[in-house]
N, C-alpha and C positions, 0 to 999 in steps of 0.2 A: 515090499521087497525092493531093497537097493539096484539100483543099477548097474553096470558094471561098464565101465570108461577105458576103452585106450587113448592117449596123448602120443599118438605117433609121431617122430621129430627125428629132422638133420639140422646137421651145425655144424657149420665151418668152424665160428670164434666162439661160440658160449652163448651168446646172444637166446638163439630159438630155441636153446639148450634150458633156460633159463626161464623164455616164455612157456615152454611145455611143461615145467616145475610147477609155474606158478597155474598154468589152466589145472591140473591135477589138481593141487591142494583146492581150486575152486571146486570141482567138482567131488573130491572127500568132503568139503563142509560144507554141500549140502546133502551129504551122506550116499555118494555113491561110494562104490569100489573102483579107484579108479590108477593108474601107472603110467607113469611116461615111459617110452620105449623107444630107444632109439630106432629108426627106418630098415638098421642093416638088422634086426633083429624081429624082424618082422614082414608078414606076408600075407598076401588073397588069403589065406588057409585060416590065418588065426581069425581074420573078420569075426565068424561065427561065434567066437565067446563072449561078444562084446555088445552090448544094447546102446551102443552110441560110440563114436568115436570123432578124436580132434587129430587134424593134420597139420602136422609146421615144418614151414621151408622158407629159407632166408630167399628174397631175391637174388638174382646171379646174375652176372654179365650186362645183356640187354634186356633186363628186368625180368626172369626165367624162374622156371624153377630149374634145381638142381638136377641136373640129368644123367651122372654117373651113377646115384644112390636113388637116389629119391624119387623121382620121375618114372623110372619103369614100374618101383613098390603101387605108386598111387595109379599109375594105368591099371596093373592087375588086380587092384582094388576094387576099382569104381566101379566095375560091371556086378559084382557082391556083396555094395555098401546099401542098394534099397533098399529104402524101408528102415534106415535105421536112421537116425538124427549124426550130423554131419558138422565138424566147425574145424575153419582154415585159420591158420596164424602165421606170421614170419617176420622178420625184423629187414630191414634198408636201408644200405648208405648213402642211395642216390638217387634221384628220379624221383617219381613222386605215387607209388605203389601202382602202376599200371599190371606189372604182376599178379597181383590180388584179385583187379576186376576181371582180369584175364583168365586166370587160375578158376575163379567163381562161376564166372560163364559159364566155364566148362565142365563143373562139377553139376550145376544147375541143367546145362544142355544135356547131361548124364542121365539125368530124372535123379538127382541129389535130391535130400532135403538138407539143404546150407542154413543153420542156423544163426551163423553168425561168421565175419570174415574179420578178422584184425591185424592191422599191423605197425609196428614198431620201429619209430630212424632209431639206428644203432642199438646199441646197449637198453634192453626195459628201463625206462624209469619208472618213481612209483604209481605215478599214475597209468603208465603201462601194465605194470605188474597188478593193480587194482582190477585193470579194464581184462588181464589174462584171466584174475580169479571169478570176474562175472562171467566170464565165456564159460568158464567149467562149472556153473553153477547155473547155467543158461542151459548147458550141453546137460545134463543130470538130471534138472528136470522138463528137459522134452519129452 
């Protein structure tokens, strides 16, 4: 029985937009079911359909996550992600991804299981986009 994947994502530029494209097609070919979904389209509620899910958020500001969209969706998450396999992503144009270990901590401080955290300066390149499609083929078969 396939798995069934959400690539939950915000994007400012295209960028996380882009990584969430590519974590999905990794996790279809290793034969999950799986759909990127943008953040505003998405909620605690939906969790339940889903046997694994990936999270993408570009860094913001002072290296943050996005906190008009994005931010409140994954608080009301975290408390109904147990137990199911977990994986962060997001792309940067500055700093040097303190966000990520930040963001990670706290999904792990949650009792996550974080499979896997990546992130990307600027625009995927392809070896970005290589490293987005082993995350969804990492995340498929947890």
């Amino acid at each position: 029985m396939s798995k069934n994947v959400a690539v939950v994502y915000w994007t400012g530029t295209g960028n996380t937009e882009a990584m969430a494209n590519a974590v999905a097609e990794g996790a279809a070919a290793a034969g999950a079911e799986a759909r990127a979904v943008s953040v505003a389209d998405f909620s605690a509620d939906d969790v339940a359909g889903f046997d694994a899910l990936a999270f993408g958020c570009p860094a913001m500001g002072a290296e943050e996550l996005e906190s008009d969209e994005f931010e409140p969706v994954w608080e009301a998450c975290k408390p109904v992600l147990a137990g199911r396999p977990v994986a962060l992503f997001g792309s940067y144009g500055w700093g040097g991804g303190e966000w990520m270990d930040a963001w990670k901590e706290d999904a792990e401080a949650a009792g996550l299981t974080v499979v896997d955290a990546l992130i990307a300066n600027e625009a995927p390149d392809d070896e970005a986009v290589e490293a987005c499609q082993a995350l969804g083929r990492a995340l498929a078969e947890a």
